[in-house]
N, C-alpha and C positions, 0 to 999 in steps of 0.2 A: 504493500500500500504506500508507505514510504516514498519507493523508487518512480512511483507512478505520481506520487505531487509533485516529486523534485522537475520531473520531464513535466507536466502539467504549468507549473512554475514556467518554468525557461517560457514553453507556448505563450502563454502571456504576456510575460515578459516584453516579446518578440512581438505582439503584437499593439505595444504604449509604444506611439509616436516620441513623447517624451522621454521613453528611454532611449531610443535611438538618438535624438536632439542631445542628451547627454554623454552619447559614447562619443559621439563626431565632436562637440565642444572640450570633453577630456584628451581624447585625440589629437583634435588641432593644440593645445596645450603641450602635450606630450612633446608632439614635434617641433613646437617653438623653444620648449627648453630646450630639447635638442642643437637644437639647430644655434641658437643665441649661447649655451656652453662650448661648442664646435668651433662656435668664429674665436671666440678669445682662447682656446687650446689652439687653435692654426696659427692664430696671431704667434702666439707666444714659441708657438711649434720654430716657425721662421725666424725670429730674434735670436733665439739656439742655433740655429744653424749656419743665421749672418756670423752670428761672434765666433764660431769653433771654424768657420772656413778665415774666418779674419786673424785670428791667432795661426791657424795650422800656417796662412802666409807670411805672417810674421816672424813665426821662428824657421820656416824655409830661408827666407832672406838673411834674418840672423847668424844663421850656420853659415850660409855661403859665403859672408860677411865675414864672422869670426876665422874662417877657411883661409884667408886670406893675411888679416892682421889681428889686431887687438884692438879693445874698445874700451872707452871713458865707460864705467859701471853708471853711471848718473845717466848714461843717455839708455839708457833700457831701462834702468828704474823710473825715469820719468812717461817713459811708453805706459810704464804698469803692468796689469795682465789683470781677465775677463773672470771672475768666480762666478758659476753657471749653475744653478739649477735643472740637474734633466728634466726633462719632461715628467709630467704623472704619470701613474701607471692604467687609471681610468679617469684622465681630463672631463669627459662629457659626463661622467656619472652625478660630479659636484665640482662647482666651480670653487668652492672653499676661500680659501687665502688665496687665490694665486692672482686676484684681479686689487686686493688691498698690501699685499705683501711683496717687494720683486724677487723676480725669480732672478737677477743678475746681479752683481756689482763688482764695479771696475777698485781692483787694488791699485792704488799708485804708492808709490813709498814715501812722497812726500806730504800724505793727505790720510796715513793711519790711524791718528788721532780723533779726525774726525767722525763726526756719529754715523753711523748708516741711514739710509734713506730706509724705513719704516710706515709707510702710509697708513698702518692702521694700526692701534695700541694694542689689541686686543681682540679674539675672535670669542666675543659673548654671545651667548645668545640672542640676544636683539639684533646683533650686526648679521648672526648667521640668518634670522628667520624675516629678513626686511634688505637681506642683498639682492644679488640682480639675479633675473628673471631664466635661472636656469633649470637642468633638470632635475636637482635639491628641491629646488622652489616649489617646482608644480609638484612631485613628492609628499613633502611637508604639510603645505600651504592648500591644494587644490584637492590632492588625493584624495583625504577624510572629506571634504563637503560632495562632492562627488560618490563616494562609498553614501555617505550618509542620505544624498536625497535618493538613492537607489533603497535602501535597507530602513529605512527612519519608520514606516508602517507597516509591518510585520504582524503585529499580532493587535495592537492597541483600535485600528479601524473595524476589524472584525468584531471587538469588542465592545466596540461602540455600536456597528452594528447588529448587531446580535447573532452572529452567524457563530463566533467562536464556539456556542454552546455545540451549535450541528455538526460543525469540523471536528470535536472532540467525540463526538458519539459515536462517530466509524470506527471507534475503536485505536486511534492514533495516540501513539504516547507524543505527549503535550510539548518535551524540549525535543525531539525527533522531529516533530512534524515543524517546531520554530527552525531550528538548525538548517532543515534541507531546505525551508524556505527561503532565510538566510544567504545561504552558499547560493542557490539558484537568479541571488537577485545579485550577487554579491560579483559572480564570476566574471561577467565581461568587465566589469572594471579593473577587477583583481589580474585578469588574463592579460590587458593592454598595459598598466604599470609595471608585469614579468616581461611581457614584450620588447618595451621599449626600456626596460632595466638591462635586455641582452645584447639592443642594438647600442647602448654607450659600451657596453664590453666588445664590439665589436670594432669601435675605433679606438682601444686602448694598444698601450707600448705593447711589441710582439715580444710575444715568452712570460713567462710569471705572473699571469694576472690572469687564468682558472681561478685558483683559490680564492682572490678577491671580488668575482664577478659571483664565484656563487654566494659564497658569505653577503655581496651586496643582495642578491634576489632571496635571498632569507630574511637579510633586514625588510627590503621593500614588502613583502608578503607580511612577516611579522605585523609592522605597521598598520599595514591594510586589517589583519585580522580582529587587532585589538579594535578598532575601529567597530567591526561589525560585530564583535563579541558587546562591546557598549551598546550598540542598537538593541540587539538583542538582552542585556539586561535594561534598559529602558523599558523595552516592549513588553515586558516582564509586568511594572508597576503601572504603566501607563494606563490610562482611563479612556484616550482618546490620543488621533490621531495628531491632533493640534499639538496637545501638551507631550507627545512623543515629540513631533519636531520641536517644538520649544525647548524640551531638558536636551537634546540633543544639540541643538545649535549653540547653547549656550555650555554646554560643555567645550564642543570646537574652543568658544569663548577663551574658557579658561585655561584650557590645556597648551594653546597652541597661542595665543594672544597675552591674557595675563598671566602664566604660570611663568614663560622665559622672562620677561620684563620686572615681576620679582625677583626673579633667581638674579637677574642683571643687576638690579639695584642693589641689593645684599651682598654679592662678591664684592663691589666696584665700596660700599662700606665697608664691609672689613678687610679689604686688602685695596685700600685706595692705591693707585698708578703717580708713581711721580710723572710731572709735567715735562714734557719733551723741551719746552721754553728753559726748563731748571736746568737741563743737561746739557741746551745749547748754551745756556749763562754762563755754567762752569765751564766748560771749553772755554769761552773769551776772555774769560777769567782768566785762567788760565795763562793760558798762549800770551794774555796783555803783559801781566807780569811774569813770565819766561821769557820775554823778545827783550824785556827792559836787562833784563842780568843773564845775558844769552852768552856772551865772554865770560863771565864770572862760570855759569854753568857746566860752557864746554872745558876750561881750565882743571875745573872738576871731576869733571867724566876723565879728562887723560890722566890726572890723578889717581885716580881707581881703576882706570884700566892703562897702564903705561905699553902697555901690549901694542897699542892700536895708536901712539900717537905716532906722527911722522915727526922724523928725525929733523932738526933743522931748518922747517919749513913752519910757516905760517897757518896756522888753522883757516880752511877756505870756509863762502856761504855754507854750503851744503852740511859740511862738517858740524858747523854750529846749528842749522835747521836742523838735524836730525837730533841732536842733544836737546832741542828746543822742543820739540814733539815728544823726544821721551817723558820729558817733564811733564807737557800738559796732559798725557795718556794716564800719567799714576795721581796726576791732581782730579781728573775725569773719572777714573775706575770704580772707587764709589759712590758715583750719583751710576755711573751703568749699571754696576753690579744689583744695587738698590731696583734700579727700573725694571730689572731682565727674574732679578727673585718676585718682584710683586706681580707681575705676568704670569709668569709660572704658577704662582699662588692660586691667583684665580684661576686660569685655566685647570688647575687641578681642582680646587673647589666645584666648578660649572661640571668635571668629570664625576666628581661625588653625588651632587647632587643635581644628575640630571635625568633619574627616574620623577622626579614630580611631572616632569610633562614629556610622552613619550613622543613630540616632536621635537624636544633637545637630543633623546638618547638616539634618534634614527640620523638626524642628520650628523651628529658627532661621530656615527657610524659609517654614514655614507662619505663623509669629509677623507676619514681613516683611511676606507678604503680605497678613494680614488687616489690619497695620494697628494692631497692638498688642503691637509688639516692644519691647527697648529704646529702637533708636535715635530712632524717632517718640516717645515718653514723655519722652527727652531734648532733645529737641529744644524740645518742649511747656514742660518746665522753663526751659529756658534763654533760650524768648521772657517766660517770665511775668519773669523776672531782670530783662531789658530792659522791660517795660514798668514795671515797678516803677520803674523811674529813669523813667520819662518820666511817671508819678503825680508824681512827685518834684521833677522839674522843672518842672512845669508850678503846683504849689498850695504849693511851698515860699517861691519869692519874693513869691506871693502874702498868705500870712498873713505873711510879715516885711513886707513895707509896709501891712499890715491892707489893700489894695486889695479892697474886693466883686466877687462875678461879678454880670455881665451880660447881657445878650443875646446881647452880640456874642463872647461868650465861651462860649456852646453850643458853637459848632460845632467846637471847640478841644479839647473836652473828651477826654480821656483815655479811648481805647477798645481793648480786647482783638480782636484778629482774627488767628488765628493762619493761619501759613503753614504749608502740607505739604512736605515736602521736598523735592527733584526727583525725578522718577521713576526717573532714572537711579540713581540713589542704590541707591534699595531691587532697580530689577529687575536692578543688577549682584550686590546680597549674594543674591539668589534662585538669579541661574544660575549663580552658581558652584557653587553649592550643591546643586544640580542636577546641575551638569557633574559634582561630585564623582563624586556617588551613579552617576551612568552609569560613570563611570570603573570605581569599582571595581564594582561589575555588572560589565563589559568583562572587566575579569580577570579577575574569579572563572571567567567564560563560556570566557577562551581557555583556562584552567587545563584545566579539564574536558574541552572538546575534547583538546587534547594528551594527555591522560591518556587518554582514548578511543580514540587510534587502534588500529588493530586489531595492530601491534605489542606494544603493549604491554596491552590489554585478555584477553589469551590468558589471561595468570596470574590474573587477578582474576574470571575469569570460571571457576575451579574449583569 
C-alpha cells in the first residue's frame, strides 16, 4: 500500500503546474550559481597561469644571464618572486574566501615588513551566508525555501480537511505513509541539488577530488534532509496548512537568517579583531623612527653580526634598508601576531558553535571541501610569512658582503611551493559537520515518530 502512495504521490506531483514552475526556477538558480562561481574560478584559473608562465621566463633569462656572468643580488631581489595559490580543488562547489582573500602575492625583499593585502578580516558567518551569488548560495540560501514550498503541506491540509481520518483507515501506518509522502515530494528537488552538486565536481582540479565530491553530495543531501525531516515534524503539530507554512518559514527565519548573525555578533565580542588601521599605524610607527636612527641601527646589526660587514667599505642604501625593515618587522610582530590569534579564535569559535544553524555547518563544509575555506587561505598566508624569511635569508647577507650571484647560486634561489594541508585535516572539519546535520535530522525524525504513535495521534487527528 505504501509503494502505491509513494508512485501515486510523484502522479501528482507531476501533474501541479507549480511544481514544475519551481523545478525550472530552482534550476535556473542552480545554473547561475554555477555559472557566476565558474567565471571567478577561470578568472582566477588565468592569473595562475599568467604568473607561473611569467616566472618560468624569468628564471629562463636568469640562468642564461647568470651562464654568462654574475649579478648585483639587489637587482633580482628587487624583481621579487610571485607566492601562488593553486587553484581549489572544487572552485565551482563554493566560492569561499577566494573572491575576499588573494590567492597571490608578490615577495619583494625590500617591502617584507609590510602587511599583506587581506581584503577581508574574517570568514563569519554573515560574510559567508550574504557573499556572492554562487553555488554555496543557492545551496544555503534557496535550497530549504525550495524543499520547503514542495514539503510544507504534508499532513496538516489533510487535517484541516478532514481527509486524514480516511487516509488513516486503509490501514496505513501514520509516519510510513508521512515519510513516503515526504520523499515523493521531496525528490526532484533533492535529485537537481545531487545533480548539479556532480556537475561543480566535474570542473574540479584533475586527481584527488573523488573523496571530496562525495563527502560534498553527502553534505548537500544531508542539508536537504534535515530540511524535510523539519517539515515533516511541523506537519506533525500543525493544525492547518497556513500555520504549517508559517512555523516553517519562520524557522528558515531563524536558522538561516538570525541564528548566523548571532553566532557573528558573539564571536566578533568575545574575540574582538584588532583594526587593520592599528597594524598599519604600527608599521609607520615604526619605519618613522627606524629611518631617523637607520646609521645608528645598521652600526649595530655589524656589531652583532661582524660576519657580514664589509671590510673597509662604507655601508651602502640597501644595506641600511634592510636593517631598517628588520627593525620595523619585530616592532610590527605583535600587533600581527595579536590580529592572526584573534582570527583564529573566532574562526574556531564559529567551528564550535556552528550546529545552532545547520546553514553554518553545510556551508563550513562545502567551503572545506572545495578548497577555499579559511583554514586553506591561512594556511597559504602563513607559508608566504615563512618564505618571506627565507627571501631574507638567503639575499640579506648577500648584499651586506656586496657578494654577486652566480651560477652556482641558481639553484638556491628562493622559491614559493606551497603545501596543502593533510587530508585528514579538512575531511575531519567535513564529517563532523556532517555527522552534525545527521544528528539533528535523527531527532527531528524520532520526535515525529513519537508524536505519531497512534496513542497519541487520536487528538491531533480531529
Amino acid at each position: 500500500m505504501t509503494s502505491h502512495l509513494f508512485k501515486l504521490e510523484l502522479r501528482l506531483l507531476a501533474r501541479e503546474r507549480v511544481a514544475w514552475v519551481m523545478l525550472v526556477l530552482f534550476a535556473a538558480a542552480l545554473g547561475y550559481g554555477l555559472w557566476n562561481g565558474g567565471r571567478l574560478a577561470g578568472q582566477q584559473r588565468e592569473i595562475a597561469v599568467a604568473i607561473s608562465k611569467d616566472k618560468e621566463s624569468f628564471h629562463a633569462q636568469l640562468r642564461e644571464y647568470l651562464g654568462r656572468q654574475s649579478l648585483d643580488p639587489k637587482a633580482v631581489a628587487g624583481q621579487g618572486t610571485m607566492a601562488v595559490l593553486p587553484p581549489a580543488p572544487l572552485p565551482l562547489l563554493a566560492t569561499g574566501q577566494s573572491d575576499l582573500s588573494p590567492g597571490h602575492e608578490s615577495v619583494v625583499l625590500w617591502k617584507l615588513a609590510a602587511p599583506a593585502d587581506t581584503r577581508s578580516e574574517l570568514e563569519n558567518p554573515s560574510h559567508l551566508l550574504a557573499g556572492r551569488f554562487d553555488f554555496a548560495f543557492v545551496l544555503v540560501w534557496l535550497f530549504p525555501l525550495f524543499l520547503l514550498a514542495m514539503v510544507y503541506d504534508l499532513m496538516a491540509g489533510d487535517r484541516e480537511s478532514g481527509t486524514l481520518r480516511l487516509a488513516l483507515a486503509q490501514g496505513v501506518a501514520p509516519m510510513q505513509w508521512l515519510l513516503r509522502r515526504a520523499l515523493a515530494r521531496a525528490l526532484p528537488i533533492l535529485a537537481l541539488a545531487a545533480l548539479a552538486t556532480l556537475v561543480a565536481g566535474m570542473f574540479g582540479s584533475p586527481g584527488g577530488t573523488t573523496l571530496r565530491l562525495t563527502l560534498a553530495l553527502a553534505v548537500v543531501l544531508a542539508y536537504g534532509l534535515f530540511w524535510v525531516a523539519l517539515a515533516v515534524a511541523v506537519n506533525v503539530v500543525a493544525r492547518s496548512a497556513a500555520s504549517a507554512a508559517t512555523s516553517l518559514g519562520a524557522a528558515w527565519v531563524l536558522l538561516v537568517l538570525v541564528a548566523p548573525t548571532l553566532l557573528n555578533v558573539s564571536v566578533e565580542t568575545l574575540y574582538p579583531t584588532p583594526s587593520r588601521p592599528e597594524l598599519v599605524a604600527a608599521g609607520r610607527k615604526a619605519s618613522g623612527e627606524a629611518e631617523k636612527r637607520g646609521g645608528d641601527l645598521l652600526n649595530s646589526f655589524y656589531r652583532d653580526h661582524p660576519e657580514l660587514a664589509p671590510p673597509g667599505q662604507q655601508a651602502d642604501f640597501a644595506a641600511q634598508h634592510l636593517t631598517v625593515q628588520g627593525e620595523v618587522g619585530r616592532a610590527v610582530e605583535p600587533v600581527r601576531q595579536k590580529f592572526d590569534a584573534q582570527l583564529a579564535q573566532q574562526q574556531t569559535a564559529v567551528g564550535r558553535w556552528r550546529f545552532v544553524s545547520p546553514a553554518i555547518a553545510a556551508h563550513e563544509a562545502l567551503t572545506d571541501l572545495a578548497g577555499t575555506g579559511y583554514w586553506r587561505y591561512r594556511a597559504f598566508r602563513e607559508q608566504v610569512n615563512a618564505f618571506k624569511q627565507t627571501v631574507a635569508d638567503f639575499y640579506t647577507p648577500k648584499i651586506h658582503r656586496r657578494e654577486p650571484l652566480t651560477m652556482a647560486d641558481y639553484e638556491r634561489l628562493p622559491r614559493f611551493s606551497f603545501r596543502e594541508e593533510p587530508a585528514g585535516d579538512w575531511l575531519e572539519r567535513a564529517a563532523v559537520g556532517l555527522a552534525g546535520m545527521l544528528v539533528l535530522t535523527g531527532a527531528l525524525g524520532l520526535w515525529a515518530w513519537r508524536r505519531l504513535r497512534p496513542s497519541r495521534l487520536e487528538p491531533l487527528s480531529n
